[in-house]
Every structure is written in C-alpha cells, then in structure tokens.
C-alpha positions in Angstrom: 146.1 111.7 89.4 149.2 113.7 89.6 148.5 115.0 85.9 144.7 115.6 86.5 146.0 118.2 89.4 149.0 119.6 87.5 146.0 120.6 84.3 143.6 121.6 87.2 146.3 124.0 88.6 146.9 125.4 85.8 143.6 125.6 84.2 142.7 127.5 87.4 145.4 129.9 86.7 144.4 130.9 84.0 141.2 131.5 84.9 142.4 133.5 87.4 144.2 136.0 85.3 141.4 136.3 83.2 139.8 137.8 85.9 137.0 134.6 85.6 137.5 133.4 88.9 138.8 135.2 92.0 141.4 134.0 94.8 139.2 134.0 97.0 136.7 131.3 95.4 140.1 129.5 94.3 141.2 129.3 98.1 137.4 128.0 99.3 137.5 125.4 96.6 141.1 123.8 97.4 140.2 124.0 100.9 137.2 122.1 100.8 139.2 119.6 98.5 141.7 119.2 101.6 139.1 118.8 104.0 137.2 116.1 101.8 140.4 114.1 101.5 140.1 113.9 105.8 136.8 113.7 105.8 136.4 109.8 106.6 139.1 110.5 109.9 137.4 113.7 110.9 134.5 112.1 112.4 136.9 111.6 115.4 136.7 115.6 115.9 135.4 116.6 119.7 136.6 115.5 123.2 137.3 111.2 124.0 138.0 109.5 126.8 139.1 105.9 127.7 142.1 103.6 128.6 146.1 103.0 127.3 147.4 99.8 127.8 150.6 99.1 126.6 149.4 95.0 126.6 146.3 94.1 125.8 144.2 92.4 128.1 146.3 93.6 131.0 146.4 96.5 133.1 150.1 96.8 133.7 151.1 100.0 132.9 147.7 101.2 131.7 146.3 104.5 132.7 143.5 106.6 132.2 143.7 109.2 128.8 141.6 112.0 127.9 141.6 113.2 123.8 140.8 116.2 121.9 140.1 116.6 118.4 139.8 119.3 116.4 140.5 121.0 112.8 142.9 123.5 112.2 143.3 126.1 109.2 146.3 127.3 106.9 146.5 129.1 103.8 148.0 125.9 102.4 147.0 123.1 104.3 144.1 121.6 106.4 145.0 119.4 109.6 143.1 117.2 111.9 145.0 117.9 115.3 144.7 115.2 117.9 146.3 116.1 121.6 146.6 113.6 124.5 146.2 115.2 127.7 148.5 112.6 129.6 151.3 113.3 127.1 152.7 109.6 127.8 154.1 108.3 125.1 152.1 110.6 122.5 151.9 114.2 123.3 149.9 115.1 119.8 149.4 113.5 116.5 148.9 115.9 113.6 147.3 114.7 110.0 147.7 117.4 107.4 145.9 117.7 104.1 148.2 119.9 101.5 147.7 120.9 98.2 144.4 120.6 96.7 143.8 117.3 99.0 146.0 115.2 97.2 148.7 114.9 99.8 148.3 113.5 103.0 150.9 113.1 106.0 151.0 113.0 109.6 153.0 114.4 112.6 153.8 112.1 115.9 154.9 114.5 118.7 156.0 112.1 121.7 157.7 113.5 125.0 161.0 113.8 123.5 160.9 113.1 119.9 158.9 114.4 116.4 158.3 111.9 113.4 157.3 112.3 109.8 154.7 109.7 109.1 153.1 109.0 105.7 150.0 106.6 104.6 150.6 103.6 103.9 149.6 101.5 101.0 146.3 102.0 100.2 145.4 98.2 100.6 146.3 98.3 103.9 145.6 101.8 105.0 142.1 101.9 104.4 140.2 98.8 104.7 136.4 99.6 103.8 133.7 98.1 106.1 130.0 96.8 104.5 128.9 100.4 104.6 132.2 101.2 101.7 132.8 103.8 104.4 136.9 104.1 105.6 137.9 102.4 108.8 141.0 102.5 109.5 144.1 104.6 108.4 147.6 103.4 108.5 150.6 106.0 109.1 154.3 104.6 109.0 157.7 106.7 109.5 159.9 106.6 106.6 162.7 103.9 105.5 165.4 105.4 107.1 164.2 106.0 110.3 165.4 103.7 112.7 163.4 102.2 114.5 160.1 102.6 112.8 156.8 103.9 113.9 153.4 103.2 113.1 150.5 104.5 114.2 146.9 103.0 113.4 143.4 104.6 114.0 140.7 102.9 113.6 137.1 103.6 113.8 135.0 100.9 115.9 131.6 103.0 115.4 130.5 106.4 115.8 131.4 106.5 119.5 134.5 104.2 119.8 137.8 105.0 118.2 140.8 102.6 118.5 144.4 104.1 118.4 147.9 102.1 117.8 151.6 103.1 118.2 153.7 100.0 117.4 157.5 100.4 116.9 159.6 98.0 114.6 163.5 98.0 115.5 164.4 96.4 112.1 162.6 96.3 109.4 163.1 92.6 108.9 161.1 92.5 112.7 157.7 92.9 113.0 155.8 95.6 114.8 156.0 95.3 118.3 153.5 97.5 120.8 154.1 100.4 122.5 150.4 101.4 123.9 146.9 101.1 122.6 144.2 103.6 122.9 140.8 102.4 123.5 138.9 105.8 123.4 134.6 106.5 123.7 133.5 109.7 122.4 132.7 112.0 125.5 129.3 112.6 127.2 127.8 110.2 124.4 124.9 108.2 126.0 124.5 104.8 124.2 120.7 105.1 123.8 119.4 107.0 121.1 118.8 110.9 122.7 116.8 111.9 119.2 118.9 115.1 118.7 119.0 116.1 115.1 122.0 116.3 113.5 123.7 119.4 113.0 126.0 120.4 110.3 129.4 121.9 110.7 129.6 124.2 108.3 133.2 124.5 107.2 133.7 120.8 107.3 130.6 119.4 107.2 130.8 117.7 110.3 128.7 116.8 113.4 127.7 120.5 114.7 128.4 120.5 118.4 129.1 124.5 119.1 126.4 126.9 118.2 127.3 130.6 116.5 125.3 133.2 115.4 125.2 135.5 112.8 122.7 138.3 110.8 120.4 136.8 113.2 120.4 133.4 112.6 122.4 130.3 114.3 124.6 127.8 112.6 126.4 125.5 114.5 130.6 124.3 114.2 132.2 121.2 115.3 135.1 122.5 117.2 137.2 125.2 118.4 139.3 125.8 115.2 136.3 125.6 113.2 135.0 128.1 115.5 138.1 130.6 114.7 137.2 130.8 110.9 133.6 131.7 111.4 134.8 134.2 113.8 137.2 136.1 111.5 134.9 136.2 108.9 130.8 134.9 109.6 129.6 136.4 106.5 132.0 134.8 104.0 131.5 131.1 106.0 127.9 131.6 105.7 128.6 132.3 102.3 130.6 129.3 101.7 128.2 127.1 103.3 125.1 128.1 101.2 127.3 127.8 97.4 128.2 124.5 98.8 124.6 123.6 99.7 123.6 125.0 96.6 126.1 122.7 94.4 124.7 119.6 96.4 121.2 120.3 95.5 122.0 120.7 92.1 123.8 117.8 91.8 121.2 115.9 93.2 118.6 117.7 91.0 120.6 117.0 88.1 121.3 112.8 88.7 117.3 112.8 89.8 116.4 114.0 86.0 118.7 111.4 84.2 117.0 108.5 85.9 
C-alpha cells in the first residue's frame, strides 16, 4: 500500500510538470481520497443529543450532552471534528485524514489534557455488520503514554451513535470506563418523513443546508462544508459534476461487461 502511494505520487508529479494535469485537479483528487477514507465515520456529521453515564445502567454521575459534527478543510488534510458542548471529560475529538487518505489519526481534547490517538488493528477497529458497511472504529493513545486512552465510536443505526472513553493505567490492566455516550441524531422522528435524500456535495453526504448558485440549489451537510462552497461555488459545482460524471461512467462501463 505504502509503495502503490509512493508510484502514485510520483507518477502524479510528473504529470504535473508535464503540464498534463494541473494542481488544482491534483488537490480535488487527494482530497476526495481523504474524505473517502472517513467516509464510513462521517455519517455522524450534524447535531446529537443524548446521555453520559460514566456506569452503565446507572445514573450516578450521568448528565445530559449535546454533539456537533462537522467536516473541516486543509490544504493537506481532511478532519471530521466532533465538539461536546458540556466539555466534561471530552471537550472535542478530532479524526484527521492526511495524505492522499492513507493516514488516519485522531485528536482527544479533554478539560485539561490533549492526546494523540491512532487506529487500532484493523481486526478490531472496524468490525463490519451484515450490510459489509463499517461499525465501529477503534482509537488508542500510544505505548508510552501512561495511562492509556481509548476511545470507541460506534454506529448503532442511522440515528443512534455510541461513544466510549475507557482509560487503562497499565497496560497489563484492562480498560476501565470513564463515560459513555449514548447519542440520537437531533430532530430525527423515528417514522419514515419520505424526504428525499440529498447529496452533500463535497463529501457526499446527507445534504442538510441548502446553497445556491448560477441559479440553481445544491445542498451541504454542515457548516465547514458550507465554507468551501462559499469561497469558491463555481469550482464545488464543478467538482461535484466530474465526480458525478466518473460515477456514471463507471457504472456505464461495469453494465457493458455483464
């Protein structure tokens, strides 16, 4: 994998000082390679709300928390940036895409502390349901850090999201709780409402904010989606319709081999 990006890299290099492609198609591509590479977590993108309960089953210490998901840009990363309005014990947890997608990290901002948290192994940080679609996601502090963190998040279904922060004091212990997040997407009404779905179209997401541009609307899923449409509609409409283009060609193309 690591060799197929090195040639990639450098195969798109050269390209570009051949003057065959341009930096700006270059940038598009890697960034929708980073966003693909979240793309099973970023369904948890727009506002939650629920309980923490450091024991489960018990309302000792539990309190009310409100969540809010959205995507953030940079020239060389992609993040998915989680903030918890209580701020108790998690103030924000930021997973970043880097690269061209293949590397993947996450930062734990609590009250009074930051951690660097990776994956961790595949076989345990993404366990597949019937529908081969990821469900949960795994992030663990590093070997020397003392004691450890680990934060799960897990998707229940399209409306419930499950969220873990255990702490190990050894690494000979096991993981021990510090709160759990049992979170319900926001204004969601369990019975079917028949709206359409609505594509985000810088991530591909579910389209909740509607924008507008050469006269026509398109919709985003959040906030920082919202700030790269603004800077530039014409080249995110752009985007949008090469990548909708590709799609229907690829589709075209594996409907004539059959």
């Amino acid at each position: 994998m690591i060799l197929q990006g090195v040639y990639l890299l450098t195969a798109l290099a050269g390209a570009v000082a051949c003057g065959l492609i341009s930096d700006e198609l270059i940038s598009d591509e890697f960034q929708e390679r980073r966003i693909d590479a979240l793309a099973e977590i970023g369904f948890c993108v727009g506002a939650w709300q629920g309980a923490a309960q450091p024991q489960r089953g018990s309302s000792r210490g539990a309190f009310a928390e409100q969540l809010d998901v959205q995507w953030r840009f940079a020239e060389d990363s992609t993040q998915l940036q989680l903030d918890f309005r209580s701020g108790r014990p998690i103030t924000q947890l930021v997973i970043v895409s880097s690269d061209s997608g293949q590397h993947i990290s996450a930062v734990l901002q609590q009250q009074d502390s930051q951690s660097l948290l990776m994956p961790a192994e595949m076989a345990d940080s993404r366990r597949t349901a019937k529908s081969d679609q990821v469900s949960r996601w795994v992030f663990t502090s590093q070997q020397d850090q003392l004691p450890g963190l680990r934060v799960t998040l897990q998707r229940i279904s399209e409306i419930r999201l499950l969220l873990l922060l255990e702490q190990q004091q050894q690494r000979s212990l096991p993981w021990q709780r510090i709160m759990e997040y049992g979170m319900t997407r926001k204004g969601h009404r369990l019975a079917g409402d028949g709206r359409q779905f609505r594509e985000c179209l810088i991530t591909g997401g579910q389209g909740a904010i509607e924008v507008k541009h050469a006269g026509k609307s398109w919709f985003v899923c959040c906030q920082g989606c919202r700030q790269v449409f603004d800077e530039d509609p014409a080249a995110a409409v752009a985007a949008y319709e090469r990548k909708v283009s590709a799609q229907k060609s690829k589709v075209g193309t594996a409907t004539g081999r059959q």
